[in-house]
Residue frames as a rotation matrix with the C-alpha (Angstrom) as fourth column:
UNK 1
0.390 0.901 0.189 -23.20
0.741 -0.186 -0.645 -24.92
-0.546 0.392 -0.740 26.74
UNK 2
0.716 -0.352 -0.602 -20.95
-0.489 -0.869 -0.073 -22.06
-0.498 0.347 -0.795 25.51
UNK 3
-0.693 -0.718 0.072 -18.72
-0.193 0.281 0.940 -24.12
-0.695 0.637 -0.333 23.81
UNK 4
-0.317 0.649 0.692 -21.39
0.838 0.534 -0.117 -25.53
-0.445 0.543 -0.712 22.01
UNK 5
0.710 0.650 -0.270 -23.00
0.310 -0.633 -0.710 -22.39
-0.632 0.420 -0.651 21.08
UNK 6
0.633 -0.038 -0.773 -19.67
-0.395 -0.875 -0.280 -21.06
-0.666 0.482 -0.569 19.60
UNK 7
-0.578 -0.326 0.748 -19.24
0.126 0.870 0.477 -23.97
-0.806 0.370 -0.462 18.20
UNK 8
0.239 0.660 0.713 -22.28
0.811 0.268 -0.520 -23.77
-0.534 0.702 -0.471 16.38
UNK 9
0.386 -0.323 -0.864 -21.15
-0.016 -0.939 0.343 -19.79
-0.922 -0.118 -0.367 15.22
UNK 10
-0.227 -0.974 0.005 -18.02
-0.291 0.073 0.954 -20.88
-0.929 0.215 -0.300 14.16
UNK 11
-0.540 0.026 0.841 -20.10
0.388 0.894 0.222 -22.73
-0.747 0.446 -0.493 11.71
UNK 12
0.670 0.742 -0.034 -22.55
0.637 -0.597 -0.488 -20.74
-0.383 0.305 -0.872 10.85
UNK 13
0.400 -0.604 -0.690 -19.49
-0.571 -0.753 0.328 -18.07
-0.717 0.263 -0.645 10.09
UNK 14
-0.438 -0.510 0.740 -17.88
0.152 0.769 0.620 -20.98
-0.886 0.384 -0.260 8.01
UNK 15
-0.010 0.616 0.788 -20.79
0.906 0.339 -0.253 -21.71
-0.423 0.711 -0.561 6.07
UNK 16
0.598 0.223 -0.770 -21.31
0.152 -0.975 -0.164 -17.88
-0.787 -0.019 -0.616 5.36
UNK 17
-0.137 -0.828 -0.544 -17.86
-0.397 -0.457 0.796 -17.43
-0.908 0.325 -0.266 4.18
UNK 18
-0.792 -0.558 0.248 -18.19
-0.104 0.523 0.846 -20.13
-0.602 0.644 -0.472 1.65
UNK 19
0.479 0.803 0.355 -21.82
0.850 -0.322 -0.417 -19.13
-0.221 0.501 -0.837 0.11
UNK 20
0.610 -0.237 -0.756 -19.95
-0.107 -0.970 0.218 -15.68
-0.785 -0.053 -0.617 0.03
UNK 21
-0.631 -0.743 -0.224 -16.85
-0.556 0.232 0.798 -17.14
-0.541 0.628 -0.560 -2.20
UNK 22
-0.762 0.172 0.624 -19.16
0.604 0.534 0.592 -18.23
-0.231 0.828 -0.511 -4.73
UNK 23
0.539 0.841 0.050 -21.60
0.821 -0.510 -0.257 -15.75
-0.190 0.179 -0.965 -4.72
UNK 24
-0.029 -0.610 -0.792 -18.72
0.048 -0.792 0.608 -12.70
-0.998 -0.021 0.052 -4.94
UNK 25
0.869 0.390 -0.303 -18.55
-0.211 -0.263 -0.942 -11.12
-0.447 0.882 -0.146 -8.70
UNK 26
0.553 -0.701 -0.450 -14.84
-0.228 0.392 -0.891 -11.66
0.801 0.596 0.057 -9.20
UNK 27
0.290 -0.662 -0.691 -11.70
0.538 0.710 -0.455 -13.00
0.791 -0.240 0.563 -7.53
UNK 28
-0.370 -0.396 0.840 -10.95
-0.005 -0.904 -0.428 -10.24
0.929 -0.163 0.332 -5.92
UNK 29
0.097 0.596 0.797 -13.91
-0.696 -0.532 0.482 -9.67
0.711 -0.602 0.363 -3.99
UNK 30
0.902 0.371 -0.222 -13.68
-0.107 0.688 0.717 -12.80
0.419 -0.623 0.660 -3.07
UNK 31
-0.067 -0.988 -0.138 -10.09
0.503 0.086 -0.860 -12.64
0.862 -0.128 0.491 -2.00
UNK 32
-0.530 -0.151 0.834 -10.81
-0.395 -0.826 -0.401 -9.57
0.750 -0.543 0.378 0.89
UNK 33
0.339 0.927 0.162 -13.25
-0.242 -0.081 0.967 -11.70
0.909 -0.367 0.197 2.72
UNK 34
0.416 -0.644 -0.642 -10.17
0.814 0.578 -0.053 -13.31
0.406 -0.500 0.765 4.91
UNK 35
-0.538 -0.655 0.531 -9.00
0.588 -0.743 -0.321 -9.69
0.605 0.140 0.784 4.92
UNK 36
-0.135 0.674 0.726 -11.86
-0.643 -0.617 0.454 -8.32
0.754 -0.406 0.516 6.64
UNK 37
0.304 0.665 0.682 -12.45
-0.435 -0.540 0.721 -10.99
0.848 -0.516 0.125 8.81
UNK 38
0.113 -0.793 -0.599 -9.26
0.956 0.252 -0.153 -10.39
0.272 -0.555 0.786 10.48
UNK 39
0.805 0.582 -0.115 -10.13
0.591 -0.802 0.083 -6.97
-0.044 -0.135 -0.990 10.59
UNK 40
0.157 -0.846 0.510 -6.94
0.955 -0.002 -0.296 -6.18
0.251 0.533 0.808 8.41
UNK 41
0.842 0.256 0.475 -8.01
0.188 -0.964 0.186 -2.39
0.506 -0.067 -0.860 8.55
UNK 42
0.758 0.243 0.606 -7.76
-0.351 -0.631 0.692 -1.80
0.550 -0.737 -0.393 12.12
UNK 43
0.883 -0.327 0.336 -5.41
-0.182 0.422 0.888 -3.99
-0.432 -0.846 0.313 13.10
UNK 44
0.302 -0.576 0.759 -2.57
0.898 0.440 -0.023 -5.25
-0.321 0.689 0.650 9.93
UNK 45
0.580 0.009 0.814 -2.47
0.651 -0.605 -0.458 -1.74
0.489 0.796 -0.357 8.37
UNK 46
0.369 0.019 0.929 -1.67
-0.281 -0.951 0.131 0.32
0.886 -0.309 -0.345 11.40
UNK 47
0.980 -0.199 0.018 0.09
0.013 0.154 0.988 -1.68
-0.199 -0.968 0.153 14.30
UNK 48
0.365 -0.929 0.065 3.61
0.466 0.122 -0.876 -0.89
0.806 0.350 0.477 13.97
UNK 49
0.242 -0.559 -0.793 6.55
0.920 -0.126 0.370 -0.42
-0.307 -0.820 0.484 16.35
UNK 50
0.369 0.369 0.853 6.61
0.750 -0.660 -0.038 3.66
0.549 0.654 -0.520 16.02
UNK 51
0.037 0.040 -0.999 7.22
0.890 -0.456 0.014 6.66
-0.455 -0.889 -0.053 17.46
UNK 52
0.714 0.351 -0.606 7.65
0.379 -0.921 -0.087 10.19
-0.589 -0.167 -0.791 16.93
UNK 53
0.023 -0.948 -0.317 11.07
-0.630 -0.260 0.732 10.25
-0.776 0.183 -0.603 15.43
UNK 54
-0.345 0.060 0.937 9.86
0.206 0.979 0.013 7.83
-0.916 0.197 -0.350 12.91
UNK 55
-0.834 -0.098 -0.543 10.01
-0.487 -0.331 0.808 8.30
-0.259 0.938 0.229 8.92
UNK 56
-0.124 0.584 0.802 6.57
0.611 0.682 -0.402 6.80
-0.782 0.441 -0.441 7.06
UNK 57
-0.788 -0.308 -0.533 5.96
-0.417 -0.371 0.830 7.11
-0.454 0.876 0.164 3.33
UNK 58
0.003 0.939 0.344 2.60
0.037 0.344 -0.938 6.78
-0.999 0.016 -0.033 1.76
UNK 59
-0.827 -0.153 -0.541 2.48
-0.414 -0.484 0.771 6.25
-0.380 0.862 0.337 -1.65
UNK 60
-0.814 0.566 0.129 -0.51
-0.040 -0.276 0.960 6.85
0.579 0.777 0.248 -3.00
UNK 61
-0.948 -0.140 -0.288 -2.62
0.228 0.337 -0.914 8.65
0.224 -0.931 -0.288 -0.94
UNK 62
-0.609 0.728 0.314 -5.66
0.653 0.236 0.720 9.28
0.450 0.644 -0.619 -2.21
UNK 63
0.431 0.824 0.367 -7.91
0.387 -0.537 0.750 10.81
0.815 -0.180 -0.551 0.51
UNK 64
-0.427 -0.887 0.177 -5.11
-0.440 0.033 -0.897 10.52
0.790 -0.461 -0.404 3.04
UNK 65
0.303 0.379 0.875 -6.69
-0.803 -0.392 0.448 8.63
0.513 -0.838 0.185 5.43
UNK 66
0.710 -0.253 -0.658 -4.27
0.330 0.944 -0.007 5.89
0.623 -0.212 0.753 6.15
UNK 67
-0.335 -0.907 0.253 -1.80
0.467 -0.394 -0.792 8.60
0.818 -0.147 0.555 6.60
UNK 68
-0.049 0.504 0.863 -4.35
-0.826 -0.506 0.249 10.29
0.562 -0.700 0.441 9.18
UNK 69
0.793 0.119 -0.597 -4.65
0.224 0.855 0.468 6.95
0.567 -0.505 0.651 10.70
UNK 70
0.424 -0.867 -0.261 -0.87
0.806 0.493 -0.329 6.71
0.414 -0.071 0.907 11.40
UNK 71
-0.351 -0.580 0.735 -0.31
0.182 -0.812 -0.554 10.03
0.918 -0.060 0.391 12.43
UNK 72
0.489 0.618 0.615 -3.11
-0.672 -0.182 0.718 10.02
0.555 -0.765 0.327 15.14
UNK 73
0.879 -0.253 -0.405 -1.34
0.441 0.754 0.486 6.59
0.182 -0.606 0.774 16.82
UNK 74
0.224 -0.921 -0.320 2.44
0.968 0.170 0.187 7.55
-0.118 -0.352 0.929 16.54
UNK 75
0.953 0.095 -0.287 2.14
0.034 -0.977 -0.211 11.56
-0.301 0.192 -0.934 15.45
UNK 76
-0.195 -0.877 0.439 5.53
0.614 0.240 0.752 10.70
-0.764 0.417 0.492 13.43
UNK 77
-0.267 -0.342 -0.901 6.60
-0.500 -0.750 0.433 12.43
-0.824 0.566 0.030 9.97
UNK 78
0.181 0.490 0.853 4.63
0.522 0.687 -0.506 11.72
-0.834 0.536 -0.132 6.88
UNK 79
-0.687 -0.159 -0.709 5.55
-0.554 -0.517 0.653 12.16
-0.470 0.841 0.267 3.47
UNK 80
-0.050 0.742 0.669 2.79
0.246 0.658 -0.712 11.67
-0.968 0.130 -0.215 1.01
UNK 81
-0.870 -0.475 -0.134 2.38
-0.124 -0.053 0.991 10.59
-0.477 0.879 -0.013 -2.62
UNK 82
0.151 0.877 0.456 -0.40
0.657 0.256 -0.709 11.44
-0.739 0.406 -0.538 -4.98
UNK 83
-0.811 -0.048 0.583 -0.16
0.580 -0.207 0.788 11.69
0.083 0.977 0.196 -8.94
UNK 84
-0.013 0.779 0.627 -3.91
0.922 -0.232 0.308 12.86
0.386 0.582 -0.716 -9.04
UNK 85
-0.569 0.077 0.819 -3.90
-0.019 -0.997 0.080 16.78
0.822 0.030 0.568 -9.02
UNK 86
0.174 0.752 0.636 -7.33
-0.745 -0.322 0.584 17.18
0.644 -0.575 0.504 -7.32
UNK 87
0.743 0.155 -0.651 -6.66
0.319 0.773 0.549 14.07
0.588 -0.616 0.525 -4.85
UNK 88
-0.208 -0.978 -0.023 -3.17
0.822 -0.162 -0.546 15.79
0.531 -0.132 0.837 -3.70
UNK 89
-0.737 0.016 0.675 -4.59
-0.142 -0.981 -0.131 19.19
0.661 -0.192 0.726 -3.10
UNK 90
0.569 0.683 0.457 -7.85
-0.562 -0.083 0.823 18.27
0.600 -0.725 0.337 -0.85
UNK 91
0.526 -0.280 -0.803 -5.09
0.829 0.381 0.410 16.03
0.191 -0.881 0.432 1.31
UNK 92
-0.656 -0.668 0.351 -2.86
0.420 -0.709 -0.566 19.32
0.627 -0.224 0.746 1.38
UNK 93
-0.223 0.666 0.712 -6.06
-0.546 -0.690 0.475 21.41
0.807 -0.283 0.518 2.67
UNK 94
0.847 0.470 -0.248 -6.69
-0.018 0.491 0.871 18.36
0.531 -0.734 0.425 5.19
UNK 95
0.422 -0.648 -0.634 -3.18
0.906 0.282 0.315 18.33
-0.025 -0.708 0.706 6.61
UNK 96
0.389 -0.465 0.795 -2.40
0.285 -0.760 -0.584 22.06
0.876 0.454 -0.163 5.76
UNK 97
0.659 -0.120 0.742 -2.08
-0.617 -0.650 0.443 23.19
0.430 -0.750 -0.503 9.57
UNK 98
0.942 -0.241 0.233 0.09
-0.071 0.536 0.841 20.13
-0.327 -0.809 0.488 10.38
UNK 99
0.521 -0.519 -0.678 4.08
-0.854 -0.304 -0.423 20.43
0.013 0.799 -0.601 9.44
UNK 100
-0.330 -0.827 0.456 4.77
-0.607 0.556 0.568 16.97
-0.723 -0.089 -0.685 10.14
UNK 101
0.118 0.219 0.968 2.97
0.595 0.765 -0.246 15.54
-0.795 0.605 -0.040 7.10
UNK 102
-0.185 -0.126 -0.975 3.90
-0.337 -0.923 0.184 16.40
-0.923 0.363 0.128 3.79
UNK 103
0.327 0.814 0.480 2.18
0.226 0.426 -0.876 16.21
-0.918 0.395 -0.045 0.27
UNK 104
-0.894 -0.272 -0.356 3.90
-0.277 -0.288 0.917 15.83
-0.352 0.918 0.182 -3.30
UNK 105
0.429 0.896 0.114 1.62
-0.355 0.283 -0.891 15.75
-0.831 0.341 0.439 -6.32
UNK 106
0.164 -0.540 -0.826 3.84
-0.894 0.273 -0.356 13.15
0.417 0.796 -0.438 -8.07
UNK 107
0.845 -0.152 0.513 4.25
-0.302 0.656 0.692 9.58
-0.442 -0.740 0.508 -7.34
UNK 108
-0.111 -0.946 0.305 7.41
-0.681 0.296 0.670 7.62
-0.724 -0.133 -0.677 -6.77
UNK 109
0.980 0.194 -0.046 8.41
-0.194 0.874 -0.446 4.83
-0.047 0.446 0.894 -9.89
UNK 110
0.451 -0.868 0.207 11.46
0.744 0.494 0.451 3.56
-0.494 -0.049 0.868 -11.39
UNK 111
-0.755 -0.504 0.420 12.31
0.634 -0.725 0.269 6.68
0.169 0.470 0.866 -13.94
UNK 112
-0.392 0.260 -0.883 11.05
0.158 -0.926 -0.343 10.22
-0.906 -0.274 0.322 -14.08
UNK 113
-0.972 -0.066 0.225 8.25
0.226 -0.002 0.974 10.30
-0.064 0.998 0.017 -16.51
UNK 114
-0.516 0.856 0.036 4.85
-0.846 -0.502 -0.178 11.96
-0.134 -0.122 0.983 -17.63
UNK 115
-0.838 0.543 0.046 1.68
0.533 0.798 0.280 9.03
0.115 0.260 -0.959 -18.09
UNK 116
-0.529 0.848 -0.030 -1.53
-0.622 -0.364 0.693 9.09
0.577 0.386 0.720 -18.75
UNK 117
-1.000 0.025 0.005 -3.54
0.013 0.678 -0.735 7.94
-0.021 -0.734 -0.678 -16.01
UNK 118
-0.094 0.962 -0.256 -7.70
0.193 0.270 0.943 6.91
0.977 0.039 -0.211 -15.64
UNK 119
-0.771 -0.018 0.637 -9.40
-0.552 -0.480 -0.682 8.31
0.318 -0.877 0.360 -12.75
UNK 120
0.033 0.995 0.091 -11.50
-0.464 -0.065 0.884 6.18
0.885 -0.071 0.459 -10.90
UNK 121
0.675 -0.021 0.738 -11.53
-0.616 -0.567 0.547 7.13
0.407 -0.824 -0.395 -7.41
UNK 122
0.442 -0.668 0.598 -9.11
-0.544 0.330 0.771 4.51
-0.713 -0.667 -0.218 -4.79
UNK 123
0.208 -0.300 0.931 -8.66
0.372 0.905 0.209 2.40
-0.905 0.303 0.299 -8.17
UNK 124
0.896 0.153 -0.417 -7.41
-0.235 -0.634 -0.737 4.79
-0.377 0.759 -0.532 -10.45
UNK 125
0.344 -0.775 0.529 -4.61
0.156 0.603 0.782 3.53
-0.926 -0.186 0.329 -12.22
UNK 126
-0.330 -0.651 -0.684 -2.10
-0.814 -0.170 0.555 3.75
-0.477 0.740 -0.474 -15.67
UNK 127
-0.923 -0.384 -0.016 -3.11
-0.346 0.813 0.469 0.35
-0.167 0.438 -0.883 -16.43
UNK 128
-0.381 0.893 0.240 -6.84
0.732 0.450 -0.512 0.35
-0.565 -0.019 -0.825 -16.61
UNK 129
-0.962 0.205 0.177 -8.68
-0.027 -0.724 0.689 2.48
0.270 0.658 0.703 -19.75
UNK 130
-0.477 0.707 -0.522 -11.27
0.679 0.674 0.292 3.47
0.558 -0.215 -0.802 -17.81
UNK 131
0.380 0.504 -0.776 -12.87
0.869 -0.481 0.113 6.43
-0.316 -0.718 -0.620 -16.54
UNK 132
0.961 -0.079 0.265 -11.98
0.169 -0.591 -0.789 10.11
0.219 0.803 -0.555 -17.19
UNK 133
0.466 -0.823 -0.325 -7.74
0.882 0.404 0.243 11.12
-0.069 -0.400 0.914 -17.39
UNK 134
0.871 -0.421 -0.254 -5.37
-0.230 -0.806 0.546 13.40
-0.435 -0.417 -0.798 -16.21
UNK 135
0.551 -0.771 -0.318 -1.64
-0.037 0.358 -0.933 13.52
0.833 0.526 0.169 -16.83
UNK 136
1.000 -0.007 -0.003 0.22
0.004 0.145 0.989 12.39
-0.007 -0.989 0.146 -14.05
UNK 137
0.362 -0.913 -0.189 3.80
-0.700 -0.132 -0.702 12.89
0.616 0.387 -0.687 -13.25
UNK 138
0.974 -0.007 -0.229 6.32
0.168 0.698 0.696 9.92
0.155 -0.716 0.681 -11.62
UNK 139
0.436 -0.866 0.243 9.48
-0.777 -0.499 -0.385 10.52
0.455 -0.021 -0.890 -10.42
UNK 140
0.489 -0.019 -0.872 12.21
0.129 0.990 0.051 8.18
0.863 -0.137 0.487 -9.75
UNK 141
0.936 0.095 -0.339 12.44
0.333 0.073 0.940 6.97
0.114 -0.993 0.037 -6.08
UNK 142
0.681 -0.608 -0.408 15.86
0.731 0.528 0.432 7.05
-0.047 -0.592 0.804 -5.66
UNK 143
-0.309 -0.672 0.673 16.85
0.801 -0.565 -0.196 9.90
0.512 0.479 0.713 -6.82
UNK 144
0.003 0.535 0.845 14.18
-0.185 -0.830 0.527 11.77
0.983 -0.158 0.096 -4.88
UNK 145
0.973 -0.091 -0.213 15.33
0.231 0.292 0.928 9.94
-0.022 -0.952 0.305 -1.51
UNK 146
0.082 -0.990 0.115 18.74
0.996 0.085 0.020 11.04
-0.030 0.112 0.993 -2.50
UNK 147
-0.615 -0.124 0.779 18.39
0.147 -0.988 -0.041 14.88
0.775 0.089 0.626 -2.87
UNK 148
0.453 0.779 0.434 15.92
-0.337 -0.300 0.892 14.98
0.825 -0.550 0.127 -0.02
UNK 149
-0.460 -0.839 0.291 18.65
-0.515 -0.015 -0.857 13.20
0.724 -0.544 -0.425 2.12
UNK 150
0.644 0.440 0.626 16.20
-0.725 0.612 0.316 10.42
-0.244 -0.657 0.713 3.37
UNK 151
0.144 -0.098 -0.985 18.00
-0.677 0.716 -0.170 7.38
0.722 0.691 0.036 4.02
UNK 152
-0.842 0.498 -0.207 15.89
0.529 0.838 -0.137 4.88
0.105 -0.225 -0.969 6.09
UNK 153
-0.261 0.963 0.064 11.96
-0.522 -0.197 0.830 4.66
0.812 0.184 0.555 6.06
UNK 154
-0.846 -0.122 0.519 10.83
-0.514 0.449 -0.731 3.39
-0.144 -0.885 -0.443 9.20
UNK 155
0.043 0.905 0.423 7.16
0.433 0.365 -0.824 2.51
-0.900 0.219 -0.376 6.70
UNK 156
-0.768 0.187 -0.613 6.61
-0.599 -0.548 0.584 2.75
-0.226 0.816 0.532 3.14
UNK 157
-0.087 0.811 0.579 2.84
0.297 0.576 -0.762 1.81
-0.951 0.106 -0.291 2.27
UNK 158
-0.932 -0.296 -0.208 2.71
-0.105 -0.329 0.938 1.32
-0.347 0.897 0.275 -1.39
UNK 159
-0.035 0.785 0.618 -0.86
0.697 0.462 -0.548 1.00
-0.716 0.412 -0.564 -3.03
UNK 160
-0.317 -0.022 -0.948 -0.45
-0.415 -0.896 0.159 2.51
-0.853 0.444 0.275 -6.58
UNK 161
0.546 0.688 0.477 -2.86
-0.082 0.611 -0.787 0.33
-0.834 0.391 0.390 -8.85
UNK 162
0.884 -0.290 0.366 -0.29
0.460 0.680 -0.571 -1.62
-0.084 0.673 0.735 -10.45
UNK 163
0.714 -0.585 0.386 2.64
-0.401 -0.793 -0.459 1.08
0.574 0.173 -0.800 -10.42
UNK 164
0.796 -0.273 0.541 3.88
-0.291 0.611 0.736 -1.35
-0.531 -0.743 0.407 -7.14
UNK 165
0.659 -0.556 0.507 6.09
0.719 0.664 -0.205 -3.82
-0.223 0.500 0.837 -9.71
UNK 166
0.330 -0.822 0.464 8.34
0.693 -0.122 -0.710 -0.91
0.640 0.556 0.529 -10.94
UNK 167
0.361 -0.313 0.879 8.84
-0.854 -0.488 0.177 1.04
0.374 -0.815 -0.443 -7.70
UNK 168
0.858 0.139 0.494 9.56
-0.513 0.212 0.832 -1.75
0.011 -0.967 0.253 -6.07
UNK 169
0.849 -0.409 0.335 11.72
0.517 0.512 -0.686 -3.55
0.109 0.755 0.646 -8.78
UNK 170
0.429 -0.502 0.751 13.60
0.010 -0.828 -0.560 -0.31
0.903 0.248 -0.350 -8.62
UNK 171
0.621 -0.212 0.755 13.92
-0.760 -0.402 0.511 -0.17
0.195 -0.891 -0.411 -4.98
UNK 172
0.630 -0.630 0.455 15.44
0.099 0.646 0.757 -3.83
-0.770 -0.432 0.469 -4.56
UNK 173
0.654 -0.711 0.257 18.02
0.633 0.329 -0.701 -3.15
0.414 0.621 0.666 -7.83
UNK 174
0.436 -0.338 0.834 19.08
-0.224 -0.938 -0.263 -0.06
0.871 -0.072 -0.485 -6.16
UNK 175
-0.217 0.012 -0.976 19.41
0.706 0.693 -0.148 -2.24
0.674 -0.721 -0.159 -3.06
UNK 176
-0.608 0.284 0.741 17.38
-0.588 -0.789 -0.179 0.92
0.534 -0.545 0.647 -1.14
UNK 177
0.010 0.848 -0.529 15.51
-0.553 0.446 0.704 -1.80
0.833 0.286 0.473 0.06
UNK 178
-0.187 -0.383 -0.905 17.90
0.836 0.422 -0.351 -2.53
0.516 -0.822 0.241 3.19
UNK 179
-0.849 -0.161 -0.504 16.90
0.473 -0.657 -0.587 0.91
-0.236 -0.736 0.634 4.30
UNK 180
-0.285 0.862 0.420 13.33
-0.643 -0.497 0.583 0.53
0.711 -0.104 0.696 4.83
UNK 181
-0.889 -0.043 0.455 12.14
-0.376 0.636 -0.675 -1.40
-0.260 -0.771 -0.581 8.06
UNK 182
0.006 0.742 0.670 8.22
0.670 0.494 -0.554 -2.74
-0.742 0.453 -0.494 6.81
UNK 183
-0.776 0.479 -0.410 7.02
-0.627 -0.520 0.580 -2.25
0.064 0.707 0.704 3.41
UNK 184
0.088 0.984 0.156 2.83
0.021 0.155 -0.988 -2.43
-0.996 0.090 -0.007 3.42
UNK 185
-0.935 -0.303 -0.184 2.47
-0.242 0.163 0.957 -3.74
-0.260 0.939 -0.225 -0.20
UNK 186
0.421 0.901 -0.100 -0.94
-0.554 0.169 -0.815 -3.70
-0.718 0.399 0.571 -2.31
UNK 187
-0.730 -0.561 0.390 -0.12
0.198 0.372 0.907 -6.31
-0.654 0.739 -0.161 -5.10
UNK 188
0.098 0.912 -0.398 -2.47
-0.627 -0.254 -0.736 -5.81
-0.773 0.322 0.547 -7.81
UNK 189
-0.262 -0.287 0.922 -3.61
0.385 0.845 0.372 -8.93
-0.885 0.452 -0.111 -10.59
UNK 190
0.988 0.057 0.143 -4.63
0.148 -0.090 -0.985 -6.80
-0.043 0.994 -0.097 -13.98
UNK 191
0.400 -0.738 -0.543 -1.08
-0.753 -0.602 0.264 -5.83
-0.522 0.303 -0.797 -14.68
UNK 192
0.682 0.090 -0.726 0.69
-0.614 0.610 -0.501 -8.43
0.398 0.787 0.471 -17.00
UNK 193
0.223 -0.729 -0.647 2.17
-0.217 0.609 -0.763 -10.96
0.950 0.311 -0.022 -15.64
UNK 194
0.234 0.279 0.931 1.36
-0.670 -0.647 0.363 -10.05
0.704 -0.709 0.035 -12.23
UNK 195
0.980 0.191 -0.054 1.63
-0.100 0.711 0.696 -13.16
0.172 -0.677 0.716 -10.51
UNK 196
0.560 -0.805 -0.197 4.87
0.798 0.588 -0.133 -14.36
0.222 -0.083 0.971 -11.57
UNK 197
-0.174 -0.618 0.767 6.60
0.086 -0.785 -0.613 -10.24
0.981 -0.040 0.190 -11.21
UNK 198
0.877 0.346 0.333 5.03
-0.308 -0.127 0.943 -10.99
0.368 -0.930 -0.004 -7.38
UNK 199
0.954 -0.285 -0.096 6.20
0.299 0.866 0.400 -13.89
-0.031 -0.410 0.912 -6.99
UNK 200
0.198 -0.925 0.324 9.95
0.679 -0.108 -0.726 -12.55
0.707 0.364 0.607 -8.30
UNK 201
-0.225 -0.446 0.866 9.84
-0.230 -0.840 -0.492 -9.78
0.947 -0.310 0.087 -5.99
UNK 202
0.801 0.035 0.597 8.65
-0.573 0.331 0.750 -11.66
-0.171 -0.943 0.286 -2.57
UNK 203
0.898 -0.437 0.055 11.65
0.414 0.793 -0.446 -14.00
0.151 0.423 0.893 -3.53
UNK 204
-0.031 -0.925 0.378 14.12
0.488 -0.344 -0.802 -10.88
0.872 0.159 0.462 -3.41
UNK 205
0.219 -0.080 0.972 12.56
-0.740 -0.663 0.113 -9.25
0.635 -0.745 -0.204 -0.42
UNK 206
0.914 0.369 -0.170 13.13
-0.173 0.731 0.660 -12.84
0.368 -0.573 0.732 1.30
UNK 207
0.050 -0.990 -0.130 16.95
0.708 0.126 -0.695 -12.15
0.705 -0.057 0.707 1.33
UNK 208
-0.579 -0.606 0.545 16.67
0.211 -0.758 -0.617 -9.06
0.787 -0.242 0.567 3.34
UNK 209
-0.502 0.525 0.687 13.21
-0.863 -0.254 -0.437 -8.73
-0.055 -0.812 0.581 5.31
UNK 210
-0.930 0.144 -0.339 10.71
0.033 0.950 0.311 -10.97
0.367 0.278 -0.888 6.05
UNK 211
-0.580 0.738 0.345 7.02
0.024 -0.407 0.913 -11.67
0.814 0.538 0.219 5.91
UNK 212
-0.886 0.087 0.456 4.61
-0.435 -0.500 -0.749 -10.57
0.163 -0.861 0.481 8.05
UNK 213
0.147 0.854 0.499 1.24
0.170 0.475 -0.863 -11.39
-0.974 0.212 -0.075 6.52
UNK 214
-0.946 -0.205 -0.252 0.28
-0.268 0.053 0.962 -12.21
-0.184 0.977 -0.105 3.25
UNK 215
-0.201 0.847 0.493 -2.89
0.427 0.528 -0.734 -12.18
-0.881 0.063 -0.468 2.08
UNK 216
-0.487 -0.543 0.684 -2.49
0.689 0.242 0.683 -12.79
-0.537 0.804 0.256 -1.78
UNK 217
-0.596 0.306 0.742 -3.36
0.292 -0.778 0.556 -9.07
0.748 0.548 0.374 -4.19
UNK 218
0.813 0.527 0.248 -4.62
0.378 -0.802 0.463 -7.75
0.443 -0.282 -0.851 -1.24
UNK 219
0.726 -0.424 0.541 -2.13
-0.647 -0.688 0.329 -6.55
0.233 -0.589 -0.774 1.49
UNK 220
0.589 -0.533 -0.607 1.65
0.659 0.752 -0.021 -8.02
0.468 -0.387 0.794 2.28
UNK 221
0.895 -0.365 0.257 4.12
-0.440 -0.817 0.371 -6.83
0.075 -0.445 -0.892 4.74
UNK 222
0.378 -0.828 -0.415 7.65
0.769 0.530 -0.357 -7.66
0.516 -0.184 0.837 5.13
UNK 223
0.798 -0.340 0.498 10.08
-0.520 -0.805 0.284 -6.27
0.304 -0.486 -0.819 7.66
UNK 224
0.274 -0.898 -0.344 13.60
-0.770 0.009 -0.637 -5.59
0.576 0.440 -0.689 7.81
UNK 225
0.334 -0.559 -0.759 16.07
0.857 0.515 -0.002 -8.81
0.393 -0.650 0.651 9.39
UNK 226
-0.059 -0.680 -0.731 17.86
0.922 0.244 -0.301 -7.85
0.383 -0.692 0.612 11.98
C-alpha cells in the first residue's frame, strides 16, 4: 500500500513539474525547477570537504549570505567580492565583528578596469541596461592573488551576472586554475555567445578538475583531480 501511494506522488510530482515547464515565463525559470527539487540550496551550494584552515572566495556577494552560510558550517576564512558600493558596505557592517571574513568593494575579472554597471538587486549586471547605475571597479584576479600571496583556494563561488566568462577565461590562461580545489560556477545565457564560451570553458576545466553537478545556467561545480 505504501508503494503504491508513493507511487502515485511520484506522479503527481511528475505531472506538476511538467505543467510547471510550460507554464514558467522564460527558460530560465524553467531551468531552476530541477534545481530546487534537489534542494540545490541546502545541500549542492554548501556541502564541501572544509575546515577551519580552509581558503573560500565569494565573488559576488551581494547580501553575503552564502558566505554566512559557509562560515557558520566550517568557520574558515572568507574573502568577499562586491562591485556594488552600497551592497559591499551593509556585508562589511554584517561581518564587521568577525576577522575571518573579509570584504573588497571591487570584483575580480580578467584586467583592471572601471564599468558601468545596472543595479538590479542579485541580478545586477554590466551586461543588462536596466535599472539604475553605479560605476563599478574590476580588478584583475591574478594579480590580486599574487600581491595578497594567496596561492590555493580551497572554494571560489563565482556568480557575477555574466562577468563569469572573463574571470574564468583568465583564470584557466593563467593556469591559476590548478590551484583552486571546487569552483561553484553561475553560468549565465544573456551574454553573447554564452553557450558556446560555456561550453569552451567546461572543456578546459575537464583537463584539470572534474564535474560535480551540472545543472545547465544555473549552478556547476568542478573539483580539482587528484
Amino acid at each position: 500500500m505504501r508503494k503504491l501511494i508513493r507511487k502515485i506522488l511520484s506522479k503527481i510530482g511528475n505531472a506538476i513539474n511538467r505543467i510547471a515547464f510550460f507554464t514558467y515565463k522564460s527558460p530560465q525559470e524553467a531551468r531552476v525547477i530541477k534545481w530546487f527539487n534537489d534542494n540545490g540550496d541546502k545541500i549542492h551550494r554548501v556541502v564541501y570537504s572544509l575546515s577551519s584552515k580552509s581558503l573560500v572566495i565569494d565573488c559576488g556577494g551581494y547580501e553575503g549570505q552564502w558566505a554566512s552560510d559557509i562560515y557558520s558550517r566550517y568557520c574558515c576564512r572568507i574573502i568577499i567580492f562586491e562591485p556594488v558600493i552600497k551592497f559591499a558596505e551593509n556585508i562589511k557592517q554584517s561581518f564587521k565583528y568577525n576577522p575571518d571574513i573579509t570584504v573588497y568593494d571591487f570584483g575580480l575579472s580578467n584586467v583592471t578596469k572601471e564599468e558601468q554597471l545596472f543595479i538590479s538587486g542579485d541580478g545586477s549586471s554590466v551586461y543588462k541596461n536596466d535599472g539604475e547605475s553605479c560605476k563599478i571597479k574590476l580588478v584583475n584576479a591574478t594579480d590580486f592573488l599574487r600581491l595578497n600571496n594567496i596561492q590555493y583556494i580551497d572554494l571560489i563561488k563565482i556568480n557575477i551576472e555574466g562577468g563569469e566568462y572573463d574571470l574564468l577565461e583568465h583564470l584557466l590562461d593563467t593556469n591559476f586554475v590548478e590551484h583552486i580545489e571546487n569552483l561553484q560556477i553561475q553560468f549565465h545565457d544573456f551574454v553573447e555567445n554564452a553557450e558556446s564560451r560555456m561550453k569552451r570553458i567546461q572543456n578546459r576545466l575537464e583537463k584539470t578538475h572534474y564535474l560535480t553537478y551540472h545543472y545547465p545556467f544555473v549552478w556547476d561545480n568542478w573539483t580539482l583531480k587528484n
